[in-house]
C-alpha positions as CSV (number, residue, x, y, z in Angstrom):
1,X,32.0,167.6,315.2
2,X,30.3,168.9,312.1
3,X,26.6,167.7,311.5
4,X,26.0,166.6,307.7
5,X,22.5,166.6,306.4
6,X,22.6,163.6,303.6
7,X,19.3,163.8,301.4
8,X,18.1,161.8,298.9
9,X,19.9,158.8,301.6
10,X,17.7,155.8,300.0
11,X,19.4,156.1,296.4
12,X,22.7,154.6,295.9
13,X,25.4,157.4,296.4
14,X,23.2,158.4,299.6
15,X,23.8,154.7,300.6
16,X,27.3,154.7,299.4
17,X,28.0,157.6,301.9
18,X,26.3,155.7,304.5
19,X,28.5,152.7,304.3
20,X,31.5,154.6,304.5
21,X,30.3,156.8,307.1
22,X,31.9,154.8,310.2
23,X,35.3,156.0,308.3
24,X,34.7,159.6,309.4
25,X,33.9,160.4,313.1
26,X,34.0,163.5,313.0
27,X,31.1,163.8,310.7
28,X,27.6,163.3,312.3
29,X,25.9,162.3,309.5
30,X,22.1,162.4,309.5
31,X,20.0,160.7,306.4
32,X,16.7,161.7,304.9
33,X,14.7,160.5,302.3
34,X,12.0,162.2,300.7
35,X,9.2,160.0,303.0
36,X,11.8,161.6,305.5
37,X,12.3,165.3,304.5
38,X,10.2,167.1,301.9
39,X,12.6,169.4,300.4
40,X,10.9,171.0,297.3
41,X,9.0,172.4,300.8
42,X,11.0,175.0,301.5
43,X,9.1,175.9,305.2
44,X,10.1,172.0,305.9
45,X,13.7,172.1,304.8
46,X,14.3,175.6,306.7
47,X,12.6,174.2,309.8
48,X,15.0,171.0,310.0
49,X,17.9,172.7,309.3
50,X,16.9,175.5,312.4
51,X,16.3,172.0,314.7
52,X,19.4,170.3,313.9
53,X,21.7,172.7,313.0
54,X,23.4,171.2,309.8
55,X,27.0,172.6,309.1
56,X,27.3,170.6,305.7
57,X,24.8,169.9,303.0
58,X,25.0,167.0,300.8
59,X,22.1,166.8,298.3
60,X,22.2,163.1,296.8
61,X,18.7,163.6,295.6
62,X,18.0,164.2,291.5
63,X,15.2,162.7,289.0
64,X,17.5,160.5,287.4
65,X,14.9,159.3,285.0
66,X,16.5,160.3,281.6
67,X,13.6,159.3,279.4
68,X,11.1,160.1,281.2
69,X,12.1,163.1,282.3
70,X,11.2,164.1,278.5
71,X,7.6,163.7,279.4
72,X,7.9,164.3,283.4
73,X,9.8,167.5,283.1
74,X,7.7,169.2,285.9
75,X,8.2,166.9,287.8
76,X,12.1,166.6,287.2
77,X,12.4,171.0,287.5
78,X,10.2,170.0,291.0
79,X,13.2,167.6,292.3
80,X,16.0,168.8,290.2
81,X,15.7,172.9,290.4
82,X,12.7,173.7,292.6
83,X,14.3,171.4,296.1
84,X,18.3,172.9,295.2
85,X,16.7,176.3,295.2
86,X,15.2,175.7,298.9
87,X,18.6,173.7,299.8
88,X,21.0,176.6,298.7
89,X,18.0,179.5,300.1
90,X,18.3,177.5,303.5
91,X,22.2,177.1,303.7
92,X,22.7,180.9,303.1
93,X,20.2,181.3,305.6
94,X,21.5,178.9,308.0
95,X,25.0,179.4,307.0
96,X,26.0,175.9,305.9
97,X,27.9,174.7,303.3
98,X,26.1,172.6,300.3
99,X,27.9,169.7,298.6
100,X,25.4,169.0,295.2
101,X,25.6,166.5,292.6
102,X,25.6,167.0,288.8
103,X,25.8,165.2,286.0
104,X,28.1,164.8,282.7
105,X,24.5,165.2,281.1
106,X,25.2,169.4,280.9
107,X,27.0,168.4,278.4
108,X,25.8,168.1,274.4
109,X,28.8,165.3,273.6
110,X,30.1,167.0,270.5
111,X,33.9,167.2,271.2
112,X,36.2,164.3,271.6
113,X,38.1,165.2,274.3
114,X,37.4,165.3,278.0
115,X,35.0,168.1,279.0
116,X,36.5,170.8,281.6
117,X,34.4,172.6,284.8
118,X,34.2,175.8,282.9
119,X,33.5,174.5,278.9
120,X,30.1,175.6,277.5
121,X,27.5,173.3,278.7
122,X,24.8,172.6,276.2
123,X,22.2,169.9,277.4
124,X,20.3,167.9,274.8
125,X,17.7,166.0,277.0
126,X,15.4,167.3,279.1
127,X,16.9,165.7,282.3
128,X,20.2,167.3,281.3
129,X,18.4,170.9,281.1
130,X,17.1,170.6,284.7
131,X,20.1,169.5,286.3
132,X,21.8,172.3,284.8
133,X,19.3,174.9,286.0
134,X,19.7,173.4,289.5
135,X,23.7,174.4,289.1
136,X,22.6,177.5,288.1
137,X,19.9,178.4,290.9
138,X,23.0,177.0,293.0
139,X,25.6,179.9,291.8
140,X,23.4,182.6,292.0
141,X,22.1,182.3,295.3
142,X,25.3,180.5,297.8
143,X,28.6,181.1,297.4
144,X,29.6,178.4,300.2
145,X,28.9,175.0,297.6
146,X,30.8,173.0,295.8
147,X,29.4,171.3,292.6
148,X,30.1,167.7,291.7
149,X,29.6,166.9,288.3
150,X,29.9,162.8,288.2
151,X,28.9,160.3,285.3
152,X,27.4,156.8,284.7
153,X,27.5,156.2,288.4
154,X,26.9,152.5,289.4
155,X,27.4,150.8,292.9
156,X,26.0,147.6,295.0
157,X,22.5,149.6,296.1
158,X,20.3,151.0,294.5
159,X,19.2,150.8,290.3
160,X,22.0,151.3,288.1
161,X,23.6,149.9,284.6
162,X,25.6,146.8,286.4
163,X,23.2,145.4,288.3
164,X,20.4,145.9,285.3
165,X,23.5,144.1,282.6
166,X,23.7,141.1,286.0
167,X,19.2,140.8,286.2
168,X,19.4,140.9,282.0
169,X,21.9,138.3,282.1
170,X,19.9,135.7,284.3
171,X,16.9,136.1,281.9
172,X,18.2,136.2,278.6
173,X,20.9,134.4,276.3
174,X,21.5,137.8,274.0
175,X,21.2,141.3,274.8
176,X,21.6,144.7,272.7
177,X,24.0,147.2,274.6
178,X,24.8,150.6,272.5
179,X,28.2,151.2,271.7
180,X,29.0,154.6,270.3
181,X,28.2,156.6,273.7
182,X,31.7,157.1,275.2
183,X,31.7,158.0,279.0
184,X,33.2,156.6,282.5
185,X,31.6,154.6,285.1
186,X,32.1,155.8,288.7
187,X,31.6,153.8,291.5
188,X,29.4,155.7,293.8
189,X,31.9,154.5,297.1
190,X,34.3,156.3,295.5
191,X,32.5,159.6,295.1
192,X,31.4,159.2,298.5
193,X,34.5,159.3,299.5
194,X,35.4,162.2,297.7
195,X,32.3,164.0,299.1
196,X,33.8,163.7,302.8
197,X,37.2,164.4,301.9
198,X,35.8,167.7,300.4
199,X,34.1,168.0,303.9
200,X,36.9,167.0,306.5
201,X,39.5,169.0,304.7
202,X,37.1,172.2,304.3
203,X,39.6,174.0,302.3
204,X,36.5,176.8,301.0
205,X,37.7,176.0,297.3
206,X,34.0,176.8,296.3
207,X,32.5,175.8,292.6
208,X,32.6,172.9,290.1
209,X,34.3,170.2,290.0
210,X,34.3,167.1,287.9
211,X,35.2,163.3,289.5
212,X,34.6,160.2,287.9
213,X,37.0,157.1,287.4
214,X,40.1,157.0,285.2
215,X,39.2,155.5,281.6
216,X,36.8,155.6,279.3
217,X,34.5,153.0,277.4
218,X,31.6,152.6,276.0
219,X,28.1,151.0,277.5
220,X,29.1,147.8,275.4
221,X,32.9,147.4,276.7
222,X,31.1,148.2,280.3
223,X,28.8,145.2,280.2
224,X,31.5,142.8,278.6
225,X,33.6,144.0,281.3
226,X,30.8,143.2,284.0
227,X,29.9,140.0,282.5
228,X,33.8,138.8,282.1
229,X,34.4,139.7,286.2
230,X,31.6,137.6,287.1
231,X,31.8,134.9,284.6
232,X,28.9,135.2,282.9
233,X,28.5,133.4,279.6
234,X,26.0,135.5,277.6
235,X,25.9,136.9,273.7
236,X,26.2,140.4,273.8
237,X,25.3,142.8,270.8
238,X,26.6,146.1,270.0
239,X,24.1,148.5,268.5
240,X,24.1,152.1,267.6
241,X,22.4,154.4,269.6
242,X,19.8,154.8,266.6
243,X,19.3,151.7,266.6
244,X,18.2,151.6,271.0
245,X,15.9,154.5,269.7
246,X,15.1,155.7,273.6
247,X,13.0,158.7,273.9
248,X,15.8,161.0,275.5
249,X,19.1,161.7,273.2
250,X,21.8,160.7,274.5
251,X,25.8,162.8,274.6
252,X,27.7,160.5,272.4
253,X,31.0,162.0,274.1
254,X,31.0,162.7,277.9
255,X,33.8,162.1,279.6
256,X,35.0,164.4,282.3
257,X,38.6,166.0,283.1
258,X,39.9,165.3,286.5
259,X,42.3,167.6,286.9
260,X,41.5,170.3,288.9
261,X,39.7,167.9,291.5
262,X,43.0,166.1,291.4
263,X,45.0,169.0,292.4
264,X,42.5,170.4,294.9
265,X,42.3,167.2,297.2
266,X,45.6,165.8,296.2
267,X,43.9,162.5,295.5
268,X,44.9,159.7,293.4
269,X,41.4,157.9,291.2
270,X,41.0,154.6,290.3
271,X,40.7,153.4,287.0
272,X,36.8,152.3,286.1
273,X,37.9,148.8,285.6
274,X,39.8,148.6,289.5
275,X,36.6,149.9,291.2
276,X,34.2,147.6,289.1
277,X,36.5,144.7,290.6
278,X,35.6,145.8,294.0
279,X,32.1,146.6,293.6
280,X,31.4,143.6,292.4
281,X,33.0,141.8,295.3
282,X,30.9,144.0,297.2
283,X,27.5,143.1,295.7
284,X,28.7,139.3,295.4
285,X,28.8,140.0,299.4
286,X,25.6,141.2,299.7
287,X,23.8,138.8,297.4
288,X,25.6,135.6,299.2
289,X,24.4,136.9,302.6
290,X,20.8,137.5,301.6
């Protein structure tokens, strides 16, 4: 049995893992949260990893904060490069393998067609910047990783788009959703599942690899498409992303080619709109039972 260190387990792909986990006995998963395990400590990460002898390391955690990562951006390079570097010095150290999560956000969003593992990445935010300089720490110190690079990632737990568009939607009769960023929603279940499939089959394809859903949309035909699966009668307005005027620019274009995660794990993925169904049956679940 292979022991799985999952940090960052309180946000919503950590969670995601965690429901699925009963799916994979083999895998002894253990979760931390940062109240849990400090890892931009470096002495605290390398001193659980000698106690509990992890073979697999799957870092959920990131400052997801795009806008204000603009003006937090020590803090983000803290959580986003400073805790992968300790993660990948303690795996070499320890000899584990390191699962890590990126983002679409690498990515400037000036092409039109669907960005592949090795085209240039050119961040334009801040957040984008320090997730790519914790890929980069990532390369240059463990050759045992694999890099996930996922996008718009959504799911029952935790704070994402879907459950914001359902709270907006009991409050309000007309909301503003921009509608010239194109991208793909990924359920978080379904990346979890990836995540462990990557882990059972252990098949030491090391590097990047992108995985979200099949499809593409933008933020405004997400939320009709949220709001028409749960019958929700609310006015929804498109804007322009100039209009939204957030602090943190945006990729206009990032959608992510599957095929090489395709081929590696022989898997077949599910169109955005399929999981969407599913997670909302989920969270209708969860909400009924409350």
């Amino acid at each position: 049995m292979k022991t799985v260190l999952v940090t960052g387990a309180g946000g919503q792909l950590g969670q995601s893992i965690k429901a699925i986990s009963d799916q994979y006995g083999v895998l002894n998963f253990i979760y931390r949260s940062s109240t849990d395990l400090d890892i931009t400590n470096y002495d605290e990460v390398s001193s659980f990893f000698d106690e509990n002898a992890i073979d697999w390391c799957v870092n959920c955690a990131a400052y997801t904060a795009v806008d204000k990562a603009e003006t937090q951006i020590e803090q983000a390079l803290k959580i986003n490069e400073k805790a992968v570097e300790n993660l990948a010095l303690t795996c070499k150290k320890a000899n584990s393998r390191l699962i890590h999560i990126s983002t679409d956000f690498v990515f400037d969003g000036s092409t039109s067609t669907p960005y592949l593992e090795n085209d240039n990445v050119n961040p334009i935010n801040k957040y984008g910047e320090t997730k790519l300089k914790g890929e980069e720490v990532i390369r240059k110190i463990l050759s045992q990783h694999y890099i996930i690079r996922t996008s718009w990632l959504y799911s029952e737990f935790g704070s994402n788009f879907m459950k914001t568009m359902i709270k907006l939607s009991r409050q309000n009769k007309t909301i503003n959703v921009v509608n010239d960023q194109i991208g793909t929603p990924t359920y978080a279940n379904n990346l979890a599942q990836v995540i462990c499939k990557f882990m059972i089959e252990d098949k030491q394809g090391w590097g990047t690899y992108h995985y979200s859903n099949l499809g593409s949309v933008s933020w405004y035909g997400f939320a009709k498409e949220i709001f028409s699966l749960t019958g929700t009668d609310i006015q929804i307005a498109p804007v322009s992303t100039e209009e939204f005027n957030t602090a943190a620019i945006r990729p206009k274009y990032s959608v992510l080619d599957k095929t090489k995660i395709k081929r590696y794990l022989q898997i077949d993925i599910p169109h955005w709109r399929e999981s969407l169904k599913e997670c909302i049956s989920n969270y209708s679940l969860i909400e009924n039972n409350k």
